[in-house]
N, C-alpha and C positions, 0 to 999 in steps of 0.2 A: 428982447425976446421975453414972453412969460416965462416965470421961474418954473413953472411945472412942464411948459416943453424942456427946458435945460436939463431939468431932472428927468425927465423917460428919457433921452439923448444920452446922458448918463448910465441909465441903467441898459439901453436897447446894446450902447458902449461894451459895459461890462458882460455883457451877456456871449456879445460877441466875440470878445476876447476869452472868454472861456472856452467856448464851442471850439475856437482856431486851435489854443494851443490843447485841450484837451484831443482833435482830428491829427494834430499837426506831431504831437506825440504817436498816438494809434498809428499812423502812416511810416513815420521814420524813425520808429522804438522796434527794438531787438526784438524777433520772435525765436525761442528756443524752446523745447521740452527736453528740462532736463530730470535726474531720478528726485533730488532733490527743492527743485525748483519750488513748490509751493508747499514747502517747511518748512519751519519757523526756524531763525540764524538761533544757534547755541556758542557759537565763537569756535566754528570748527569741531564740534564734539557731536559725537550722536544723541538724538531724544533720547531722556531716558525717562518721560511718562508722559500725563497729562498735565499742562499748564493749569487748567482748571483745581485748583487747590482748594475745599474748604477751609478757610481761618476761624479759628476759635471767637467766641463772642467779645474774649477781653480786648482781643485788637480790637475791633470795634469802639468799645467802652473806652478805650486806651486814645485812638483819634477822636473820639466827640471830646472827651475833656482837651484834648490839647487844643481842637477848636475852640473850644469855650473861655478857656484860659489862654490864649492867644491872643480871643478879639475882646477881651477885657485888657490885657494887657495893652492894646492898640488902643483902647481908650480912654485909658489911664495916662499914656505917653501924651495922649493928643493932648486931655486936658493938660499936664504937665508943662507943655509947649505952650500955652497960651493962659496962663492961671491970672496974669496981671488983668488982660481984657475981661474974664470972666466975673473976675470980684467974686462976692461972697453968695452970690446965687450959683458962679458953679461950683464954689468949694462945697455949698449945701449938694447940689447934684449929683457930686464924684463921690462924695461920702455914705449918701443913701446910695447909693452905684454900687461902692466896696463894699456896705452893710447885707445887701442885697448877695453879691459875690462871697460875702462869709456866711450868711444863712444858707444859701445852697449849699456850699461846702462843708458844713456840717453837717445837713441833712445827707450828703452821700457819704457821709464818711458815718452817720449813724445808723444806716440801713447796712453798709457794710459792701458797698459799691468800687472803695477804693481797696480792699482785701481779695486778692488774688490767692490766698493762701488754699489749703485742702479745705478748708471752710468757706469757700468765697459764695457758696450757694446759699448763703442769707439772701440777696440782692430779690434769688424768688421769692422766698415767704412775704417778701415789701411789695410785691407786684398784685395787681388785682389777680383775684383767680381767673376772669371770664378771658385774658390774653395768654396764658399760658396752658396748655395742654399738657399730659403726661406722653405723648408721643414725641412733642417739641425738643422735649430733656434729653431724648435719647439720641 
């Protein structure tokens, strides 16, 4: 058989097993109205507002560096794992790598990016003006 009937056979497959159990649920899944039925589980406790939370910008700032500093970390490990195969062309790569990983970090630590303190609003005067508004601040 051609590969591309095997593959629609496949897919006509999957398709079908959805539609079943997705019918096959609807048909023999519990129907009830209850008061609380379509509120959100608290573990037994009543809402006590909106889920909908604004978070502050540093969280924000606070997960982009841990990404950033994570997937440097993941390939500093890698090279780590394999430095014998690399030779000296990757120990040249992982060093311009970390150099690269230290001039950023400098640069956020000298605009004032990592200062959470009652001064931490340097981080605007480093920003272009045309992204930041005075309505944004507020």
């Amino acid at each position: 058989m051609p590969t591309i009937v095997v593959f629609l056979l496949y897919v006509m497959g999957a398709v079908f097993l959805v539609a079943f159990m997705l019918g096959a649920s609807h048909v023999l899944g519990e129907r009830h109205e209850a008061r609380f039925r379509n509120e959100p589980f608290e573990s037994g406790m009543p809402l006590t507002g909106d889920a909908r939370v604004r978070y502050s910008a540093h969280f924000y700032m606070i997960a982009m560096f841990f990404v950033i500093f994570d997937l440097d970390a993941a390939f500093i490990i890698t090279y780590a794992v394999a430095y014998k195969e690399l030779g000296w062309p990757g120990y040249i790569g992982i060093a311009v790598f970390i150099g690269l990983l230290i001039a950023v970090l400098a640069y956020e630590w000298k605009i004032g990016a990592l200062d959470f303190g009652p001064n931490g609003k340097k981080i605007i005067g480093a920003t272009p003006k045309n992204t930041i508004t005075e309505k944004s601040l507020e």
